[in-house]
TINU-724687 format. One record per residue (C-alpha): residue in three letters; x, y, z. Coordinates in steps of 0.5 Angstrom, whole numbers, plus 2048, in hexadecimal, padded with zeros to 3 digits. Layout:
N
AlaXYZ...
//
This chain:
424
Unk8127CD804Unk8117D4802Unk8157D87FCUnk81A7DD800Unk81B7D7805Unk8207D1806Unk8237D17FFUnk8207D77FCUnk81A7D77F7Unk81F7D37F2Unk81E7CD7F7Unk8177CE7F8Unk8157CD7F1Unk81A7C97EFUnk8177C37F6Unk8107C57F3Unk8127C57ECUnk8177BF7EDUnk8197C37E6Unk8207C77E6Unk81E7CA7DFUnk8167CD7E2Unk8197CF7E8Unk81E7D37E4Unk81A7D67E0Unk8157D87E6Unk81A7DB7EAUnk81C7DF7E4Unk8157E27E3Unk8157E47EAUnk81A7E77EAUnk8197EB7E3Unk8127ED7E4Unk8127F17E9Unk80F7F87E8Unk8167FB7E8Unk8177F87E1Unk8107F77DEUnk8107FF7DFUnk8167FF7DAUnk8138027D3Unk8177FC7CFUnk8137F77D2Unk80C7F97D2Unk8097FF7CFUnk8038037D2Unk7FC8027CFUnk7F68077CFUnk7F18057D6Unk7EC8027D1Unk7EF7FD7CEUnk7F17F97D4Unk7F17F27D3Unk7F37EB7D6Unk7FB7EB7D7Unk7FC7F37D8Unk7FF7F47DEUnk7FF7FA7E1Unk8047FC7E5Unk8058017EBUnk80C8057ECUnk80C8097F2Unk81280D7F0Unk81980E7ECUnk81E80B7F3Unk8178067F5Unk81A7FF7F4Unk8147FC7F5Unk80D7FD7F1Unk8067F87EFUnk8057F47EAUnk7FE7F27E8Unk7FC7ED7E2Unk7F57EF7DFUnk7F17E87DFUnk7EB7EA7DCUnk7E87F07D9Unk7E07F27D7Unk7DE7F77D4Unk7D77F87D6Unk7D57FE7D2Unk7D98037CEUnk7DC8077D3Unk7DC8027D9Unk7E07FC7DAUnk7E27F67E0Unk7E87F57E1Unk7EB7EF7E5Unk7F37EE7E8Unk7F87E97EBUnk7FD7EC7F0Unk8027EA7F4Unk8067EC7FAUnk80B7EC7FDUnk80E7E8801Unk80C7E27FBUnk8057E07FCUnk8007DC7F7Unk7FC7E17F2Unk7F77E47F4Unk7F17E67F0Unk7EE7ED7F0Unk7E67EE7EDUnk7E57F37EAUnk7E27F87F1Unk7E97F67F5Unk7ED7F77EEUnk7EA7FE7ECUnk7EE8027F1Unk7F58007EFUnk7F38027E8Unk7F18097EBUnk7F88097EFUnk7FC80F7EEUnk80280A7EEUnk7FF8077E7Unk80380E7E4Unk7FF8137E7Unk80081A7E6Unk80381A7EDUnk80981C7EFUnk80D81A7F4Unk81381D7F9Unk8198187F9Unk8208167FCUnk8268127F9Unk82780C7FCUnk82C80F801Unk828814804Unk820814807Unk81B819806Unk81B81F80CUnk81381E80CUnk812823810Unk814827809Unk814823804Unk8198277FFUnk81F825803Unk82281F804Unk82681D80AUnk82C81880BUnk82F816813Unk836818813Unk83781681BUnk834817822Unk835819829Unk831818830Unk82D81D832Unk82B81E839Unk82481F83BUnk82482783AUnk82A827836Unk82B82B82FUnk82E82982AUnk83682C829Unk83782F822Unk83782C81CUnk83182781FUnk82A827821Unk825823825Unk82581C821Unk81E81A81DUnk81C815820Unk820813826Unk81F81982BUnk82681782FUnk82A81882AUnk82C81E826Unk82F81D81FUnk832820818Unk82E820812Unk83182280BUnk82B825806Unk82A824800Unk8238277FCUnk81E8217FAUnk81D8207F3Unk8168207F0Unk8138197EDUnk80E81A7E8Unk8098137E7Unk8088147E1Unk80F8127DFUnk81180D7E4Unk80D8067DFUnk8088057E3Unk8008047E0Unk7FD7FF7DCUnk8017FC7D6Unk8027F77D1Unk8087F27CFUnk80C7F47C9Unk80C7EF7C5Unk8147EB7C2Unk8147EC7BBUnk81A7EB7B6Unk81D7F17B3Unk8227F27AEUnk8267EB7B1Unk8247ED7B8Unk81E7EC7BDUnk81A7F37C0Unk8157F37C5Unk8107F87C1Unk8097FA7C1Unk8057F57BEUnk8017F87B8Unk7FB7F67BBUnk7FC7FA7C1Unk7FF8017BDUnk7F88057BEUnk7F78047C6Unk7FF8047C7Unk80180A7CBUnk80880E7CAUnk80D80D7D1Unk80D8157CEUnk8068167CFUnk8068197D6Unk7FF81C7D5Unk7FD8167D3Unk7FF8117D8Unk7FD8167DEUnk7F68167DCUnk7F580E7DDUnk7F380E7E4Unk7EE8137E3Unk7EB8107DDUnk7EB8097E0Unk7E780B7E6Unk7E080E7E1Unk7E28077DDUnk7E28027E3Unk7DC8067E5Unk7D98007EAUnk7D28037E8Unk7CD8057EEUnk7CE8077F5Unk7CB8007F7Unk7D07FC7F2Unk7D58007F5Unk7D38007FCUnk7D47F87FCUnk7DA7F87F8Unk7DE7FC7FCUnk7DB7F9803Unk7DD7F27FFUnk7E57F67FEUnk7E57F8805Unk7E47F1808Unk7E97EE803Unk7EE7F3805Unk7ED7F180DUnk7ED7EA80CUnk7F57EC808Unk7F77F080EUnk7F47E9813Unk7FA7E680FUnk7FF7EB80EUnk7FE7F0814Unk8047F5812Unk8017F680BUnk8007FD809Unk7FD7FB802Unk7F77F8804Unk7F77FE80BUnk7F6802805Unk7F17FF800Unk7EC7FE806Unk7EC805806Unk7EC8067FFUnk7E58027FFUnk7E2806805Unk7E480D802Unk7DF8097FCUnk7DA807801Unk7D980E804Unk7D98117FCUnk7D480C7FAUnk7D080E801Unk7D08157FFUnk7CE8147F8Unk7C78127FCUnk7C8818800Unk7C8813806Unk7CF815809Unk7D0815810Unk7D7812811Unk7D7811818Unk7D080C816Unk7D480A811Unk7DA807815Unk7D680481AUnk7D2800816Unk7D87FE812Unk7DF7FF816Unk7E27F981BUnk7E77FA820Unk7EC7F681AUnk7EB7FE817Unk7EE80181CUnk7F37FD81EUnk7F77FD817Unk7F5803816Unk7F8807810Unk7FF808810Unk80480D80AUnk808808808Unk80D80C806Unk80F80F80EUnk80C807811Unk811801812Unk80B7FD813Unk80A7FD80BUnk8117FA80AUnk8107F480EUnk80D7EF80BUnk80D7E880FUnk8087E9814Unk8037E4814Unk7FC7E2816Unk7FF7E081DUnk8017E781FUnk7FB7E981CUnk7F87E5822Unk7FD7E8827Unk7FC7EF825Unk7F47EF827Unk7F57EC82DUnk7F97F182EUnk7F47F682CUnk7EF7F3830Unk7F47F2837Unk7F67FB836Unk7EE7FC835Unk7EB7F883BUnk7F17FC83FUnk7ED80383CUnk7E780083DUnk7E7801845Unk7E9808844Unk7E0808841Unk7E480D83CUnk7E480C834Unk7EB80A831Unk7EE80982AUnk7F080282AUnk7F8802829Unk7FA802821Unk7FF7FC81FUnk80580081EUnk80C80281FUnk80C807826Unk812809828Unk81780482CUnk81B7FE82BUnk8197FC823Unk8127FF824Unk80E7F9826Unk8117F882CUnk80A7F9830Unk8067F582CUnk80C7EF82DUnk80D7EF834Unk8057ED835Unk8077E8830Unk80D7E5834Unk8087E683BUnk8037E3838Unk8067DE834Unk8047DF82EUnk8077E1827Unk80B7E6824Unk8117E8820Unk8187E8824Unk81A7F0820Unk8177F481AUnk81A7F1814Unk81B7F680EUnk8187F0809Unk8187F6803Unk81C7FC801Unk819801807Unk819809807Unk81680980EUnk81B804812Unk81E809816Unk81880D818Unk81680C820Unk80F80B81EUnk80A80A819Unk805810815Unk7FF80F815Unk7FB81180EUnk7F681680FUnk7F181380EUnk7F280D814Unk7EC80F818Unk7F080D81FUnk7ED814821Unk7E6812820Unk7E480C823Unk7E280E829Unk7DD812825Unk7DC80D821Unk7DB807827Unk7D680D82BUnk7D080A82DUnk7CB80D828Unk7C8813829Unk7C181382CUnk7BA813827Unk7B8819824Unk7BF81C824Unk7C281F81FUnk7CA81E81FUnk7CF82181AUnk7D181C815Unk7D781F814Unk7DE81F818Unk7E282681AUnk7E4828814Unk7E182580FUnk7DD82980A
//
């Protein structure tokens, strides 16, 4: 039995539990500990980087209309010198899974995440519109649709549809709204402690915290944690951190091989390789394409990077090893078929491509194979992206580059670019 199956979370911990009482107090704690209320200033207040310590929580929030966040529970803190730090974490998922323990080099990137009340801001729409992300400082609302022929313009008051080019539609537009990260709860944070005052029971900041506590005011403060966090979770020398980073990047493959639309891990194995290359760079050995071929694999390419805020992929959530097995021989099937033209081609991403759900190319060779894989997409999470036709890959995917990458090495004696076009 699962939570969120035959009967509910309740149900599953009342048959592990055989215990109503502790089944009802789990079920309300994973109901109220989402990021949503943490990030409330009555429950937890914000603490300086530096006095992090087992039971803090660090909390992410992705915007004001957001419904989801993170939650992470610091485990362990060191203090290794003054001014450099290890922290390890626990996280969770969705949909519910059993904790996971973060060392400190996987755990270091969510502590640099702008999502941690970063001075960022981001562009965003009430619930009943969705960012025009071809320009972000408008909202737009489908109003009604028509066919369009092939050819057809659009009648007035209509324009082609976004994402579905036989249709024309009728938007109403409104201006986004800014976020600032700073304001929206997210960083590392502490629990108010319950205290009686005056016949009544207040959750304050206990004595012992007041000189680290940091004001839900105090944006200037709050902004500059990520950055701080990133000179005091220094993972030491270009060696440590080559190592560290390699270790995250598997770590976050060997997630994806069990989640496969996962768009979290997709991002912390790129998170990792931008720290390798950093790490190659600061021994002034940086040669990307060398780089990448020593420590790439087809996995990298196949999951690729997508923007999750413009990619429905992100929001599903109940793929499973199985399907991961299926979209590599599909993969594989796609690339013996470009191999007999002896030209090089990127092997195909796992997202959504227009046509039927998305993922209709990917299911048919399941269904002619018989192998499996999901019916229909399914939003198992409050999804901006559920109406887009495909998915956005992020800017640093490196799809384009495979062939450069996977060419057969240059002869000896040669002396090749190690930048891409456009790098400097």
């Amino acid at each position: 039995m699962s939570p969120g199956i035959k009967g509910g979370g309740g149900a599953w911990f009342d048959e592990f539990f055989l215990n109503k009482r502790v089944g009802y107090f789990l079920l309300k704690l994973v109901d109220l500990f989402g990021s949503v209320n943490l990030a409330q200033e009555g429950n937890l207040f914000h603490i300086r980087p530096e006095a992090t310590r087992p039971g803090d929580t660090l909390v992410h929030r992705h915007g004001k209309y957001a419904p989801i966040g993170h939650s992470l529970f610091v485990y362990q803190s060191r203090t290794l010198e003054p001014g450099r730090m290890e922290i390890e974490i626990v996280s969770g998922s969705m949909p519910a899974r059993q904790p996971t323990w973060e060392p400190h080099y996987q755990a270091r990137n969510y502590f640099l995440s702008q999502e941690g009340g970063g001075e960022r801001s981001e562009q965003e729409c009430r619930p009943d519109y969705r960012l025009d992300w071809e320009n972000k400082t408008r909202c737009s609302k489908e109003l009604a649709t028509i066919d369009r022929g092939e050819g057809d313009t659009c009648p007035a008051g209509f324009e082609p549809h976004v994402f579905d080019a036989t249709k024309c539609a009728k938007y109403s537009y409104i201006p986004s709204e800014t976020t600032d990260l700073r304001k929206m709860g997210g960083g590392i944070r502490r629990f108010r402690t319950p205290a009686k005052q005056n016949g009544r029971w207040m959750n304050i900041v206990p004595l012992n915290a007041r000189d680290v506590y940091i004001p839900d005011t105090d944006l200037e403060s709050i902004g500059k944690r990520p950055a701080q966090f990133e000179q005091l979770l220094s993972l030491g020398s270009p060696e440590e951190r080559k190592k560290a980073a390699l270790a995250t990047i598997e770590s976050a493959r060997e997630y994806i091989r069990s989640a496969p639309s996962t768009c979290s891990k997709r991002k912390s194995r790129e998170d990792a390789f931008q720290e390798l290359y950093s790490a190659y760079e600061e021994q002034q050995q940086y040669d990307r394409v060398k780089i990448d071929r020593d420590h790439r694999t087809l996995e990298d390419y196949v999951f690729a990077e997508l923007d999750y805020d413009s990619s429905k992929t992100c929001c599903w959530n109940s793929t499973k090893h199985e399907h991961f097995d299926t979209i590599m021989k599909w993969v594989n099937a796609e690339m013996e078929k470009a191999a007999h033209n002896a030209t090089c081609t990127p092997p195909p991403v796992f997202k959504a491509t227009p046509g039927g759900d998305g993922y209709d190319t990917v299911r048919s060779f399941a269904r002619a194979n018989g192998l499996p894989f999901p019916d229909a997409w399914s939003e198992d999470e409050p999804c901006k992206a559920k109406d887009v036709s495909e998915d956005t890959l992020s800017s640093r995917s490196g799809v384009g580059d495979y062939c450069g990458v996977n060419a057969p090495p240059p002869p000896a004696g040669s002396s090749p670019s190690p930048f891409f076009d456009g790098d400097t």
